[in-house]
C-alpha positions, 0 to 999 in steps of 0.5 A: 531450186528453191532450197538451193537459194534459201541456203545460198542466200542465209549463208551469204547473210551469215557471211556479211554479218559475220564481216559487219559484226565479227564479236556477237554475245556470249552464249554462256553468261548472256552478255553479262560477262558473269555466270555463277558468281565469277567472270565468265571462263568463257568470254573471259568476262568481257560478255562477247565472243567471235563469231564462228564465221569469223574464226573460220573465215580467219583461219582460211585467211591464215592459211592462204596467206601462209601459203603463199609465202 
């Protein structure tokens, strides 16, 4: 019972910091926007990133509004 609401209680954690903060730092160039020289391929240099919550979240979104034409 405990493990159950450890879980539930960090996803809805994640969930509300994923609405609140939806770009967190690139993992790659560690926010610089820079890594080896050039700008960084992956956040394109900007040095943030959306998080993988928000991508999903957006994707649900997406998809209902989609459906429900």
């Amino acid at each position: 019972m405990t493990l159950i609401f450890t879980a539930t209680s960090l996803i809805i954690a994640y969930a509300l910091r994923c609405w609140a903060f939806p770009y967190g730092k690139c993992l790659w160039c560690i926010g610089d926007g820079i890594r080896g020289g050039t700008y960084c391929r992956r956040c394109r240099g900007e040095g943030h990133r959306v998080r993988l919550g928000r991508r999903a979240y957006e994707y649900i979104r997406r998809e209902h509004h989609n459906g429900t034409r």
